[in-house]
N, C-alpha and C positions, 0 to 999 in steps of 0.2 A: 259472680258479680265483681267489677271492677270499682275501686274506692280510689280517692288521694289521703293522705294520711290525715293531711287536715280535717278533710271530710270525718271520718274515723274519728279522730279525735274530737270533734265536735259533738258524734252522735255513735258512741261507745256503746251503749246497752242497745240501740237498735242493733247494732253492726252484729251484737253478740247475741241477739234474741233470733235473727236472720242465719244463722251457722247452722241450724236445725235445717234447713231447707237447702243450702247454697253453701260453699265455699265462699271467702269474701278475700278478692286480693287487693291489695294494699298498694299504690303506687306513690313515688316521690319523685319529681322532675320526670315524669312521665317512663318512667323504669317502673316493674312488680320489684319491691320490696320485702315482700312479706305476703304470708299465707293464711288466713285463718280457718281452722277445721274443727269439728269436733274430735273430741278425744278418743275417741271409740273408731275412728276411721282410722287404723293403723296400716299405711297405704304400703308402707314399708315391708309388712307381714306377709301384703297379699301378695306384691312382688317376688317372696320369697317363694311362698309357697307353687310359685308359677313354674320356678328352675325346673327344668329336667323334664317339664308336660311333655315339650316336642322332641323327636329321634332326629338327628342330624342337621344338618344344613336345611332351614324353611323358608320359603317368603312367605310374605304378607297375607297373600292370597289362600296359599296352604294353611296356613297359620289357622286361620278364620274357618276357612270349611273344617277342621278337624275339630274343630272349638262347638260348631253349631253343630256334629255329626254327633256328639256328645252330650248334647242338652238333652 
């Protein structure tokens, strides 16, 4: 869900009851400013833990099929 800050700042505990469901971004002069998530999506972990999945040089496409061969 896209916000302006003002919005946001208007209606804070919705914006914060809404993170359960959605990300909420934040925009100011029509720029994302800001990100809101919950705390428990440490998006940064899961990127880590991704290093090293694929052997070499992949595109997209490989990417993907190796990912669903593996579900």
């Amino acid at each position: 869900m896209v916000i302006t800050a003002t919005e946001l700042k208007t209606n804070l505990g919705k914006y914060l009851d809404s993170v359960d469901r959605e990300d909420v971004l934040v925009t100011k002069n029509g720029k994302i400013v800001a990100r809101i998530t919950r705390p428990e999506d440490n998006k940064l972990e899961l990127l880590d833990s991704l290093v090293g999945c694929l052997e070499g040089a992949v595109d997209f496409d490989e990417a993907r099929t190796n990912r669903l061969k593996r579900q």
